[in-house]
VOGU-3710 file (C-alpha; in Angstrom, 3 decimals, decimal comma):
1> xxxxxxxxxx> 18,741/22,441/27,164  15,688/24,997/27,607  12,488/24,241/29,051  9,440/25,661/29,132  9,157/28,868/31,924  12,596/29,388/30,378  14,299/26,981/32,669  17,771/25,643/31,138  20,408/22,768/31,806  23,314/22,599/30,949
11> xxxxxxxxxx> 25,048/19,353/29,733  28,236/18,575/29,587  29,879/16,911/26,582  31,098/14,040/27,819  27,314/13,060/28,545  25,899/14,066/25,243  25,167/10,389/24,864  21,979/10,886/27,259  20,644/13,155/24,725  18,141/11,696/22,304
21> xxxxxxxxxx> 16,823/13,800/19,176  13,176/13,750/19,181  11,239/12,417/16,136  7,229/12,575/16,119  4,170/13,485/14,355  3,667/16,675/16,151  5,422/19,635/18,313  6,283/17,720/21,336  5,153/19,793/24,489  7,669/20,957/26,526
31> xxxxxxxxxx> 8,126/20,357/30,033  9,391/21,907/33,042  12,328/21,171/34,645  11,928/19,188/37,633  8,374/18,611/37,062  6,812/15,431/37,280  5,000/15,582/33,999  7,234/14,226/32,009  8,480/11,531/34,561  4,988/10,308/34,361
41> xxxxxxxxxx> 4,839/10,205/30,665  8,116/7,953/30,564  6,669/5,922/33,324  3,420/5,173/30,820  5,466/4,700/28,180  8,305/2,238/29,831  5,070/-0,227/30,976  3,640/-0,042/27,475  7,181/-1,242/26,154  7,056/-3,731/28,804
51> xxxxxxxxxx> 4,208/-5,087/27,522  4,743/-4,892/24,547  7,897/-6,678/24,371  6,262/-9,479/26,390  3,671/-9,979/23,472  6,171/-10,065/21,127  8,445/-12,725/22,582  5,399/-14,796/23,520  3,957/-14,877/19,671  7,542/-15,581/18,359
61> xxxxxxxxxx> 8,602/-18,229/20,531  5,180/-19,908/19,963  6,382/-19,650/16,179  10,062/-20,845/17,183  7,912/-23,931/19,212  6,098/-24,898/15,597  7,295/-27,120/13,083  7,661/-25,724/9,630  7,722/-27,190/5,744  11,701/-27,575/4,857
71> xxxxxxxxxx> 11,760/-26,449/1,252  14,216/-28,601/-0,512  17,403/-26,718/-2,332  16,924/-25,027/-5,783  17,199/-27,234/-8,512  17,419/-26,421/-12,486  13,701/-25,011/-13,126  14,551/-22,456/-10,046  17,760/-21,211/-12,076  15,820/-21,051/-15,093
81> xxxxxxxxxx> 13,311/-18,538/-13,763  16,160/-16,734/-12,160  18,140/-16,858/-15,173  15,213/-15,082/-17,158  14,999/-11,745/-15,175  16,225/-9,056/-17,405  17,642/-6,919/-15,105  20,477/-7,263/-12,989  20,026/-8,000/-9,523  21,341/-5,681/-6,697
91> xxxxxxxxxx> 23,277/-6,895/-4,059  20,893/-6,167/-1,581  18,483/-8,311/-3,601  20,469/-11,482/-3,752  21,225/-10,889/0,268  17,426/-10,750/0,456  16,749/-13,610/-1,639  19,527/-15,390/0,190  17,765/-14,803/3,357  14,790/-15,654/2,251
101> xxxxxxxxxx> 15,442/-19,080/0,618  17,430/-19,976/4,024  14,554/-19,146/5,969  12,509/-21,912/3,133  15,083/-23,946/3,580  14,696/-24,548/7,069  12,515/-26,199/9,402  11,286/-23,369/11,337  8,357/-21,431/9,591  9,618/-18,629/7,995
111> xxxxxxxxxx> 8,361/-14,871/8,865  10,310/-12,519/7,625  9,745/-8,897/6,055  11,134/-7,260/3,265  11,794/-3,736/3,267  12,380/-1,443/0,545  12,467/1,952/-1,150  9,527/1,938/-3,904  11,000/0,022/-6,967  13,868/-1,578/-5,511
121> xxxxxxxxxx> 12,661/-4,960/-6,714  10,456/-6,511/-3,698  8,009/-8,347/-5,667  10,584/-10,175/-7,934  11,729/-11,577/-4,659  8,435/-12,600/-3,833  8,044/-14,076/-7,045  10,849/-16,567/-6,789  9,608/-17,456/-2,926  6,678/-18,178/-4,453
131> xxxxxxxxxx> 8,177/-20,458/-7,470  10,521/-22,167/-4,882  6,943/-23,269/-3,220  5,227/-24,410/-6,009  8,147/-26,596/-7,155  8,223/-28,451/-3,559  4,587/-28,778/-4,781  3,134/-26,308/-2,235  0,069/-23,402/-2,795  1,041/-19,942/-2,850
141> xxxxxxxxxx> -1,031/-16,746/-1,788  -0,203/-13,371/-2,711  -2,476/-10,751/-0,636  -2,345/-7,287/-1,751  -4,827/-4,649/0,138  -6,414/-3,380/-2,946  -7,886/-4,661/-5,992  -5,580/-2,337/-8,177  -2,750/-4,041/-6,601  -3,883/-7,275/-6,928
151> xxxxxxxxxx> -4,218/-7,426/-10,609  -0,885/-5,821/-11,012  0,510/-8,475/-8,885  -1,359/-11,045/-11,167  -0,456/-9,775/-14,573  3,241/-9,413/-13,115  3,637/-13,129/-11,915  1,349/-14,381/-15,000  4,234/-12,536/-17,274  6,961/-13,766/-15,966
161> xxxxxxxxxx> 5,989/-17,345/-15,224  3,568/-18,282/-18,529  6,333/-20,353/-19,865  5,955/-22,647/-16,998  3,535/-25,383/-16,355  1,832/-23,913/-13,589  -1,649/-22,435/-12,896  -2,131/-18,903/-11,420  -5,418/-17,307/-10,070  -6,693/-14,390/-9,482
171> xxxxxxxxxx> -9,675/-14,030/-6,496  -11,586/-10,522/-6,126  -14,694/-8,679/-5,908  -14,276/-7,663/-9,564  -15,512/-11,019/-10,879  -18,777/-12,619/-11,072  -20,197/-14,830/-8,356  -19,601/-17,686/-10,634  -15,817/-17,022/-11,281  -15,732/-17,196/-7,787
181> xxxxxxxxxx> -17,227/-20,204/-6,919  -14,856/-21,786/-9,787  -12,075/-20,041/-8,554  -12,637/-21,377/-5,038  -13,337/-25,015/-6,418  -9,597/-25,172/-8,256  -7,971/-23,559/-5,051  -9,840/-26,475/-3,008  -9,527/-29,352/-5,678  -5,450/-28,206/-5,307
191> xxxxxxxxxx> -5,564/-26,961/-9,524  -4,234/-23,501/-8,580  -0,967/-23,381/-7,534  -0,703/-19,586/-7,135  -3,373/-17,891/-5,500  -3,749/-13,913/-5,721  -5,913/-11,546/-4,659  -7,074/-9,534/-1,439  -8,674/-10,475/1,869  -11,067/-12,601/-0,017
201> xxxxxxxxxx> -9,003/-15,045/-0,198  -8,732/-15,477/3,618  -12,795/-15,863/3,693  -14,339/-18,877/5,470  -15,417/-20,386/1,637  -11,684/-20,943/0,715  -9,939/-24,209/1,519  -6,398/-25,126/0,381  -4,557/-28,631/0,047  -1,422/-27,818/1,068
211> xxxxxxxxxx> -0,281/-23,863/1,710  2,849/-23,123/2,304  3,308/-19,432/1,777  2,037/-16,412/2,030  2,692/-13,756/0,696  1,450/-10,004/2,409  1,971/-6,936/0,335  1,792/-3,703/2,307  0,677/-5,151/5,753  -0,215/-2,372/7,430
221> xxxxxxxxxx> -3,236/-1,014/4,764  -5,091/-4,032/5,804  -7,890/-4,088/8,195  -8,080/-5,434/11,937  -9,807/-8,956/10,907  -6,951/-9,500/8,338  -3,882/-8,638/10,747  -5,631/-10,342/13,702  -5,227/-13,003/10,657  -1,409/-12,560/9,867
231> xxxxxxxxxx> -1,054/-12,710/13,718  -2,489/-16,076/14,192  -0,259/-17,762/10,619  2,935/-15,870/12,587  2,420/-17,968/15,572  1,276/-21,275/14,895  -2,529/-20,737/15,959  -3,734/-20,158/12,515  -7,264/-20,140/10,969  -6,649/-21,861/7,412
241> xxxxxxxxxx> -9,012/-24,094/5,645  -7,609/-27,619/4,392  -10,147/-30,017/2,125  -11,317/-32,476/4,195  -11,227/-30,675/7,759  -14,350/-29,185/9,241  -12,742/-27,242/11,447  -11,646/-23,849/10,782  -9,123/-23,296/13,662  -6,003/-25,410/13,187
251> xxxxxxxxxx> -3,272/-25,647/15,634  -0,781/-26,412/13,731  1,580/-27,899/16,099  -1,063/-30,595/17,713  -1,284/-32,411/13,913  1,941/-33,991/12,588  0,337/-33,855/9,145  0,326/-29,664/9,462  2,827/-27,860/8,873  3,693/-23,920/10,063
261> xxxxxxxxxx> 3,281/-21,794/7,151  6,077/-19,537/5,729  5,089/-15,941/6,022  6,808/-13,728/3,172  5,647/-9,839/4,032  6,826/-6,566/1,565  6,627/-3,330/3,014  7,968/-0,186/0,805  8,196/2,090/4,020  11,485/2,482/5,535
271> xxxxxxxxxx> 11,695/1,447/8,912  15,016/3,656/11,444  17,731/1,827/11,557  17,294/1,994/15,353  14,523/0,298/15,085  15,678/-2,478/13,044  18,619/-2,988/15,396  15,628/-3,019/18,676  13,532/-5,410/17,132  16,120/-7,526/14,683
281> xxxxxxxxxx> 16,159/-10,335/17,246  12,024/-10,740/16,936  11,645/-10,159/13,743  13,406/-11,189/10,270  14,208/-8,304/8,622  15,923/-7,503/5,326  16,433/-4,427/3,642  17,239/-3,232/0,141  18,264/-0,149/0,082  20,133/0,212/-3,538
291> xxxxxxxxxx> 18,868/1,361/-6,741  18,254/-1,108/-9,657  21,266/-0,520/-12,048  20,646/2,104/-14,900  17,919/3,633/-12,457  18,276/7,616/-12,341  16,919/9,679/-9,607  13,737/11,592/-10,684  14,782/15,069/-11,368  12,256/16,991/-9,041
301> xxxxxxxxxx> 10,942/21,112/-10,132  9,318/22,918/-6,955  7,582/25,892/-8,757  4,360/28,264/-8,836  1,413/26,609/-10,609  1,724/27,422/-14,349  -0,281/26,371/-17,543  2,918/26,760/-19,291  4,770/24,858/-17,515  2,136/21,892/-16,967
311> xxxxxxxxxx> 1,728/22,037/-21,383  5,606/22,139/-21,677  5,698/18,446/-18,989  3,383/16,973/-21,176  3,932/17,154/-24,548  7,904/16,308/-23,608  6,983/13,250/-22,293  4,070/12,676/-24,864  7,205/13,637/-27,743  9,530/10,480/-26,377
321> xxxxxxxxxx> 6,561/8,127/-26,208  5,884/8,467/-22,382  2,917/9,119/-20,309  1,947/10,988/-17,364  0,426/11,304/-13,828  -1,238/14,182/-13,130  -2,287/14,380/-9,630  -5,051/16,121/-9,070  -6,203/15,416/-4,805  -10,123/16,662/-5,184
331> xxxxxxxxxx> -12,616/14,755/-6,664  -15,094/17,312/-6,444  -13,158/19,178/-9,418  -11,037/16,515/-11,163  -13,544/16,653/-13,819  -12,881/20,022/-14,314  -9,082/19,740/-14,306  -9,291/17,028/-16,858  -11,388/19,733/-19,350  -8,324/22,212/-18,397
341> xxxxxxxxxx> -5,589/19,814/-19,551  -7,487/18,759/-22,581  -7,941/22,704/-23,362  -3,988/22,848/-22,832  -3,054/20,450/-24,955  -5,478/21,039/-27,982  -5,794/24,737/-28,137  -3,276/24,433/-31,114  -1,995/22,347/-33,317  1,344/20,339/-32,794
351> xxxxxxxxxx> 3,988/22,577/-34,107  7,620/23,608/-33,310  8,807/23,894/-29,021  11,487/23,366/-26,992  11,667/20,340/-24,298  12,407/20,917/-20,795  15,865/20,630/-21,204  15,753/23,054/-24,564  15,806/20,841/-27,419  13,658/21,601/-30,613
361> xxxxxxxxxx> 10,841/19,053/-30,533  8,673/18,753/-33,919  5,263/17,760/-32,246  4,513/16,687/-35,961  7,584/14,038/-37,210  9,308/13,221/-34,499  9,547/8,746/-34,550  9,134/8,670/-30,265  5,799/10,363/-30,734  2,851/9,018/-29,167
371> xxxxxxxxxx> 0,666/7,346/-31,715  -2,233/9,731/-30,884  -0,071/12,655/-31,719  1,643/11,582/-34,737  -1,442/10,698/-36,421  -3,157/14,233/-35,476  -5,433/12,457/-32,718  -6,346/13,837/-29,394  -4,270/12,859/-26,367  -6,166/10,362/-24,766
381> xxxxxxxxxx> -6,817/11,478/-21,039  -8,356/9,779/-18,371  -9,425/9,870/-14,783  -9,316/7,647/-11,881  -10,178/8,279/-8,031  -11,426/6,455/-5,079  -15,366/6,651/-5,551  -15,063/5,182/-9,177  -16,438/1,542/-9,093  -14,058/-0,806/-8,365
391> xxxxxxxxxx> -14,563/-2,612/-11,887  -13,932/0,506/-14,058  -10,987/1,402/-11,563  -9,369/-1,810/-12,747  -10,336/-0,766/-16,337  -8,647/2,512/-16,265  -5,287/1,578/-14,577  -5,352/-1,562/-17,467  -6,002/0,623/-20,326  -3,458/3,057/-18,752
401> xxxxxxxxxx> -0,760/0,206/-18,155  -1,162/-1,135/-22,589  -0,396/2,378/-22,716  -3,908/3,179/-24,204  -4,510/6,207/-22,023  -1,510/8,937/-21,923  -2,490/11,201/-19,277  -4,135/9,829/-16,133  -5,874/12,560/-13,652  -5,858/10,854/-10,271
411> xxxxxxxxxx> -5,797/11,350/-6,503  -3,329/9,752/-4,304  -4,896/6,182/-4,873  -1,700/6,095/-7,431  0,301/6,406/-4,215  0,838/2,720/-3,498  2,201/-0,003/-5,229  1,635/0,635/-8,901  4,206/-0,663/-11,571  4,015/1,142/-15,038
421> xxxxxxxxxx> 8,115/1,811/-16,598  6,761/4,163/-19,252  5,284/6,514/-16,898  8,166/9,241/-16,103  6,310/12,140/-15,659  4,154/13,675/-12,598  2,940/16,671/-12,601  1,693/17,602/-8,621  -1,277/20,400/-8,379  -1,924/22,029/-5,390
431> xxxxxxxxxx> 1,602/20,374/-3,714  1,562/22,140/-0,599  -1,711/20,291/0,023  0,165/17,096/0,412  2,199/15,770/3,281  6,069/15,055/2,871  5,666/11,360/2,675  2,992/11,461/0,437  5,115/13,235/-1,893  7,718/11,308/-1,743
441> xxxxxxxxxx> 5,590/8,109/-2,259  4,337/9,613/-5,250  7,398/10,280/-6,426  8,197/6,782/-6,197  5,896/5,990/-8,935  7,704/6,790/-12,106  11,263/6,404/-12,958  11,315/2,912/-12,488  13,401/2,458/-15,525  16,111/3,713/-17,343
451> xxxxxxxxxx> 14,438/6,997/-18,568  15,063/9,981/-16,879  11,856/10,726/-15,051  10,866/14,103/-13,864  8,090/15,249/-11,200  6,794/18,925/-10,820  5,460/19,538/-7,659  3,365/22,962/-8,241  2,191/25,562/-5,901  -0,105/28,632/-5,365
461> xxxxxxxxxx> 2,803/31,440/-4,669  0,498/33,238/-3,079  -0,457/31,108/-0,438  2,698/29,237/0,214  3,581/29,169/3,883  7,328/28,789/5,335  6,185/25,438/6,927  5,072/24,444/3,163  8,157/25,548/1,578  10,494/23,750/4,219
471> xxxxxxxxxx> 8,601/20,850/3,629  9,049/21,131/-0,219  12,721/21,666/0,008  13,369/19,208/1,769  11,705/16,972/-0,866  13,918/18,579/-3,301  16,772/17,833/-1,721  15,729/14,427/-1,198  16,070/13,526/-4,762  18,770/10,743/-4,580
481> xxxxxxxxxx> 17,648/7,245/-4,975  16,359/5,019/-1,814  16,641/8,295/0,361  13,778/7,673/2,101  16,236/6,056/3,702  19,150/8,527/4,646  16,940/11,296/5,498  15,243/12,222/8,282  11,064/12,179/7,343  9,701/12,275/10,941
491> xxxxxxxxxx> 6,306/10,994/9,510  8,086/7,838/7,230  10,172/6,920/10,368  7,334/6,713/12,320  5,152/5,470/9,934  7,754/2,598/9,303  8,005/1,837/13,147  4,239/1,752/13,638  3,699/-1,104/10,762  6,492/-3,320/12,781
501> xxxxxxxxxx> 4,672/-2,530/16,165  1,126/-1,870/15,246  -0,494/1,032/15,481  -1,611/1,555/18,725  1,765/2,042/19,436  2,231/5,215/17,534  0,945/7,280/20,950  3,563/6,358/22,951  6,327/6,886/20,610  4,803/10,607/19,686
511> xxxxxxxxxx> 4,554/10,687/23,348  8,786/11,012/24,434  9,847/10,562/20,487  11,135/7,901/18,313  14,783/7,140/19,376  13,830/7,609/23,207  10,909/4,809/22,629  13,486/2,500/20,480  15,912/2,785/23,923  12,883/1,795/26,156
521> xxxxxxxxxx> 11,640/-0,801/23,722  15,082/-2,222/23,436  15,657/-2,831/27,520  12,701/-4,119/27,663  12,754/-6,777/25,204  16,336/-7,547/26,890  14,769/-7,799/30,182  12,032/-10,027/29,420  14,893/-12,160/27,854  16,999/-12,917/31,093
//
C-alpha cells in the first residue's frame, strides 16, 4: 500500500481480508503512515456509527412495541386484480409481493422498502398493497415528491382499478381551492378510499377514518418536515388526523382503538449489497433486481454531437410510431434548441433514408408512421423544464403521455419516475455535462417495453476530457438490464446508502469510504444489540 510522502506497506496475502476498497464522492486524501490523522478520522466516524445505530434500534423497537392492523388473507377480488396484469411477473416481484403481503398480514406494522432498478415493476406492487387495504376496508395514501409523479401515479392506479367499485383521489397544488376543500371533505367523510398526491396530503386540514397504509415514492426527494413525518408513522409516535379527534399527535400505542400504520416505501436507487446485509436486521428490505420479461437493454451510442445523427434518431423512432426525449440541461437556451430540432426535421420534405440499423424507411407510406408525418404535418415538439408553472408542467407531460406531443425538449426533471412505453428514444446534448448516475437514470426512462429502445449520449469532441470519457464508457458498458446493480457507480452506491441512513450521514462514509463505514456500522449495531 503507498501513502502519501511515498511511504509503503506491504501486506501479506493471507491478510488481504483487512483491506477494504474505497468508494466515495470524491478523491479520498491520503494519509501518512503512522500518522494520527487518519486514526482520528475513524475515531469520528466509529462514534457517529455508534450513534447512529443506537437511533436506529430505538425507533424500530418502538415500532416492534406497537400494535399493527392484521390484514386478513387474499380473497377472490385480490386474485382478480392480480389476474388482470398483463405482464408476467418476475420472480423477484412475487418474492416482493410475498413479503409484502406477510408483513400486511401480520400484527406488527409493516415498514418495509422496496428497491429496484427503474422499471422493474415497483408501483404494481404498491398497487396491490394498496388494493389488499382497501378490501380490509382501510384508506390508502400514495405520496410521490412531485406533482408530475403524482398524476402519473393517479392515472396508473385509476387504469388499472376503474373496473372496481372503489373511489380514488387525487390531492395537489394543481387544483382549485375548492377541489381541495371537496377533496379533503371525502378523505374526512371516509368516501375516498385511495388517496394520492404529495406532501399536501400530510397538511394539518386532512383527517382520515381509518389509514392503514402509506405509501412513499422516492423517500429521499422529500423535504425535512415530510421525513421528520415518515419518522414519526415508522415508530408509533405519529402525527395523523382521525375525524372526531382534536388532537393532532396520536400515540398510537396508548389508544386500543389505533392502530400502527403499515409503511410501504419504493426507492429506484440501488442500495450495496453490503449495506443491505448491515442494516437487513433494522430494516425490511426487498429487492428486484430482474428485468420484466420481453424487456431489452437500451442499446446506448457515445458519439460527437451531430445534426445528422440527432435527424437520423428521430425520424427512426417518429417512422415506427415512437417518440422521443431530447434532453436538453439549460433552460436559458432550450428555446433555442427546440427552433434547431424543428429546423432539422422540416428543412425537407419526408422522402427516402435509411434507419439506424440501415433499413430503407419511406418517411411518406410507411403504416408505423406517426400521424403527424403521414398526413404531411409538422412534428409536434414541445418543451418542459423546472421554472414552467406547475399546471402547464402537468399539461405537457399529459399531452406527451396520449402521445399528442412527439418530441419533448426537457432538462433532467424527466429523470425520476416517469412511465411512458412508447418513448424509446433519448437523444443526450451536451453528455459530458451530466454525472454518471444521472445518465444512467435517464436512461432508465425509455425501454420500458418490448421495443428496442436506443439512447445517444452526444458530446463536444473537442472538449471531451479523459475523466468525461471514462465516465461515458463506463455507461456504455453498463448497458445490461438492472446493472445499476452489478456495477460499481461510486455516486449510486452512495447515493443508495445515504436514503437508508439519511443524509447527514453521507460525510462520514466519504470520510474512510463506503465498505469501511458498512464494517463500522455493522459492529456497532451488533454491539448495541448484546
Amino acid at each position: 500500500l503507498e501513502y502519501t510522502k511515498q511511504d509503503r506497506l506491504y501486506i501479506p496475502l493471507a491478510l488481504e481480508n483487512k483491506l477494504s476498497r474505497y468508494i466515495g464522492f470524491e478523491t479520498p486524501i491520503i494519509h501518512r503512515l503512522g500518522g494520527t490523522l487518519w486514526y482520528k478520522t475513524k475515531r469520528k466516524v466509529k462514534e457517529g456509527t455508534i450513534e447512529l445505530a443506537r437511533q436506529l434500534l430505538e425507533l424500530y423497537a418502538k415500532r416492534a412495541a406497537t400494535r399493527g392492523f392484521a390484514f386478513p388473507p387474499d380473497d377472490a377480488i385480490q386474485k382478480e386484480l392480480e389476474d388482470s396484469f398483463e405482464f408476467i411477473e418476475t420472480d423477484d416481484q412475487l418474492r416482493a409481493l410475498e413479503d409484502v403481503k406477510k408483513d400486511m398480514e401480520s400484527e406488527k406494522p409493516m415498514d418495509r422498502l422496496i428497491c429496484g432498478d427503474v422499471g422493474f415493476g415497483k408501483t404494481e406492487i404498491a398497487l396491490r398493497a394498496a388494493f389488499k387495504a382497501v378490501l380490509a376496508g382501510k384508506q390508502v395514501v400514495l405520496l410521490a415528491p412531485t406533482t408530475i409523479l403524482a398524476h402519473q401515479h393517479f392515472h396508473t392506479f385509476f387504469e388499472r382499478l376503474k373496473k372496481f367499485p372503489l373511489n380514488i383521489a387525487l390531492l395537489s397544488r394543481l387544483q382549485t381551492k375548492k377541489q381541495q376543500v371537496e377533496t379533503v371533505k371525502k378523505i374526512k367523510d371516509g368516501k375516498v378510499d385511495i388517496a394520492i398526491g404529495t406532501h399536501r396530503l400530510i397538511q394539518k386540514d386532512v383527517r382520515f377514518t381509518n389509514l392503514g397504509l402509506v405509501v412513499i415514492d422516492e423517500e429521499q426527494r422529500f423535504g425535512v418536515k415530510q421525513k421528520d413525518f415518515f419518522k414519526g408513522l415508522r415508530s408509533g409516535q405519529v402525527e395523523v388526523r382521525l375525524q372526531g379527534h382534536q388532537k393532532s399527535d396520536f400515540n398510537l400505542r396508548s389508544n386500543e382503538s389505533l392502530y400502527g400504520i403499515d409503511v410501504l416505501s419504493l426507492s429506484a436507487t440501488p442500495i450495496p449489497r453490503t449495506m443491505h446485509l448491515a442494516i437487513s436486521g433494522l430494516r425490511d428490505i426487498s429487492l428486484i433486481q430482474t428485468a420484466p420479461p420481453g424487456r431489452m437493454p437500451v442499446k446506448t451510442f457515445i458519439q460527437p454531437s451531430s445534426f445528422k445523427i440527432i435527424k437520423q434518431a428521430i425520424k427512426y423512432e417518429l417512422a415506427r410510431g415512437g417518440q422521443i426525449y431530447y434532453l436538453h440541461n439549460r433552460v436559458e437556451t432550450i428555446e433555442l434548441a427546440k427552433r434547431q430540432i424543428e429546423k432539422l426535421l422540416h428543412s425537407s420534405p419526408p422522402q427516402m433514408r435509411r434507419g439506424i440499423k440501415g433499413e430503407v424507411l419511406n418517411f411518406s407510406t410507411s403504416p408505423l408512421l406517426s400521424p403527424h408525418l403521414r398526413e404531411g404535418k409538422k412534428v409536434n415538439i414541445a418543451i418542459v423544464h423546472g421554472r414552467l408553472h406547475e399546471k402547464q408542467l402537468v399539461q405537457v407531460m399529459d399531452e406527451f403521455g396520449e402521445g399528442k406531443i412527439d418530441v419533448l425538449v426537457a432538462t433532467t426533471i424527466i429523470e425520476n419516475g416517469l412511465d411512458f412505453p412508447n418513448v424509446n428514444t433519448l437523444i443526450v446534448a451536451y453528455a459530458t455535462k451530466l454525472g454518471l448516475a444521472q445518465s444512467y437514470q435517464l436512461r432508465g426512462r425509455i425501454g420500458r417495453s418490448d421495443k428496442q429502445a436506443y439512447a445517444y449520449f452526444l458530446y463536444n469532441a473537442k472538449k471531451l476530457t479523459d475523466i468525461a470519457k471514462q465516465r461515458l464508457d463506463a455507461l456504455k458498458e453498463a448497458e445490461a438490464l438492472g446493472s445499476g446493480y452489478q456495477i460499481a457507480l461510486r455516486d449510486l452506491e452512495i447515493r443508495g446508502a445515504g436514503n437508508i441512513l439519511g443524509r447527514e450521514q453521507s460525510g462520514s462514509i466519504n470520510a474512510v469510504g463506503l465498505s469501511l463505514y458498512v464494517q463500522m456500522l455493522n459492529e456497532a449495531v451488533e454491539e448495541m444489540k448484546k
